[in-house]
Residue, then its C-alpha position, 0 to 999 in steps of 0.5 A: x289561577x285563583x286568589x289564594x294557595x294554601x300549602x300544607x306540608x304532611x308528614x305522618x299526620x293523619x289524626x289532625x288531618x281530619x281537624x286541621x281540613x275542618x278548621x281551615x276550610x271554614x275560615x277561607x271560605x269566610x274570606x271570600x276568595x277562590x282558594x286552593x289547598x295544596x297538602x303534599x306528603x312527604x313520605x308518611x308512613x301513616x294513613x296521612x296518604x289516604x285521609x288527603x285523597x279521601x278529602x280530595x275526592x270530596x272537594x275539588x278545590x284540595x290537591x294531594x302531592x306526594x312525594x316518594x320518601x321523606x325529603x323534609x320541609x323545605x322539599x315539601x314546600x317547594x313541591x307546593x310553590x311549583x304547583x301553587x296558582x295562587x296570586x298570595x301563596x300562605x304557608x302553614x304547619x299541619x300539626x295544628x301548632x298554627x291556628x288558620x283564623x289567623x290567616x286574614x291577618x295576614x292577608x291584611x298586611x298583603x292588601x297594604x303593599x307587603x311582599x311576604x308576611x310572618x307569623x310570630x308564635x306567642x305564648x309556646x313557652x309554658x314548660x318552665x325553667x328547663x324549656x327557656x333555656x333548651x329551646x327559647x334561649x337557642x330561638x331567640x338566639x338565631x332569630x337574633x343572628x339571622x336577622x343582623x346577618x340579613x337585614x332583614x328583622x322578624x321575631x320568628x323565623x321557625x314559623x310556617x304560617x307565613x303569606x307571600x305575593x306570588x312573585x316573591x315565591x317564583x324568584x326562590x329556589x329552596x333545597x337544604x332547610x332553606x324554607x326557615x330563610x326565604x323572608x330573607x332570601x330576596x335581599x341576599x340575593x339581590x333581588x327586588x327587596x320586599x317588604x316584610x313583617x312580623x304579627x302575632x299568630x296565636x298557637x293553637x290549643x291543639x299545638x306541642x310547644x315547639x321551637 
């Protein structure tokens, strides 16, 4: 058991492991709690494998899950939550689009009585008319839907940087592109409702401008 889980889906993603291990780490020493990284490949075909190991070997507090062909996101973060010990499980994306000093923000909200904290990415638009309405027109759009579907309100469902308690993760079962959902997933399925919100995750410099 240790105070944090932190899980990383990989895939393909060997030139930022290196920077992504480097900025993270530092920023949850500086929290002061045990922590767990969980870095699980889903089938990369670069040398992704290798760099996690190469860390692992040096810091026992890294663990490498791989899985043995490219199942997608949702599968890679539910091999992550079977394994996390963490009283708070974060998520986060490993092509550096989310900035790890961002993490006690919602470790914060957690400390106040929150079940799961959502990161909402600002500043992605940047690539004029075109990118409005191929990519921010349909976000907002099924950020809008799906949050007057479920009751359950948050600016932005497509970010991974999230912070869940661990109770709320071993009540959901993921397959399909269920993971865009588990903020959710609890009201619809009639579980304890937990308390949710949104803050602001600054996307980092390193970061594609992605939906």
């Amino acid at each position: 058991m240790c105070d944090l889980s932190v899980i990383l889906p990989i895939y393909n993603e060997a030139e930022n492991i290196p920077r992504l291990y480097a900025e993270l780490v530092p920023v949850l020493e500086s929290i002061g709690r045990s922590f767990e990284i969980i870095a699980v490949d889903d089938g990369s075909h670069d040398d992704s494998f290798a760099r996690l190991t190469s860390l692992c070997a040096n810091d026992h507090r890294m663990r490498v899950v791989r899985l043995r062909r490219n199942f997608g996101q949702t599968a890679a973060f539910a091999a992550g939550f079977d394994r996390a010990r963490g009283v708070v499980v974060l998520t986060m994306d490993a092509d550096l689009q989310n900035d790890p000093t961002d993490i006690p923000k919602l470790l914060a909200k957690i400390d106040e009585g929150y079940d799961v904290v959502s990161g909402w990415r600002q500043g992605r638009w940047r690539e004029g008319l075109l990118t409005f309405f191929t990519r921010r027109v349909p976000s907002a759009t099924a950020n809008w839907l799906i949050s007057r579907v479920t009751g359950v309100y948050l600016h932005d469902y497509g970010c991974a940087l999230k912070a869940y308690c661990r109770d709320v993760v071993r009540e959901i079962h993921l397959y399909g592109d269920l993971h865009r959902f588990i903020r959710p997933l609890p009201a619809i399925t009639e579980c304890a409702s937990p308390r949710c919100r949104s803050i602001t995750d600054r996307v980092s410099s390193g970061a594609a401008n992605t939906a």
